[in-house]
C-alpha positions, 0 to 999 in steps of 0.5 A: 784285438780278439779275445774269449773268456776262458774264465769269468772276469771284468772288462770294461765295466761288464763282468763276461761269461766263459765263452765271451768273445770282445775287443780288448783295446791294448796289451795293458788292458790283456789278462793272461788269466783268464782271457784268451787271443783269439786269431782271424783263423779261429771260429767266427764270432756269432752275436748271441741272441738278446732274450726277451724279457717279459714287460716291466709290471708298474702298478700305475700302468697296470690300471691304465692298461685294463682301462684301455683294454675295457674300452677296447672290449666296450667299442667292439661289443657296441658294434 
């Protein structure tokens, strides 16, 4: 089934938001508390865009990084 978050809890090993909308998989796993059912007539589900995350800065990678961006600068000035 359907439901949203009216409240911030813990499903299925992802604590969800206020306004999250999932598959609850049985009325055993359904908390009244703070989830709510959400039925084919309610507004559709829209899939919330992922953010973009800056790259992960590795110290070993940076070095490896500005080599090759200094051979690309060599290749470019040599022609």
């Amino acid at each position: 089934m359907l439901v949203e978050a009216k409240k911030r809890g813990f499903y299925a090993g992802i604590y969800r938001r206020v306004g999250d909308r999932f598959d609850c998989q049985s009325e055993g796993e359904f908390s009244k508390t703070w989830m709510i059912k959400i039925t084919k007539t309610s507004k559709k589900v829209k899939k919330k865009a992922k953010p973009k995350l800056p790259p992960l800065e590795i110290p070993s990678l940076i070095a490896k990084e500005e080599a090759r961006e200094k051979k690309a600068e060599a290749k470019k000035d040599a022609k």
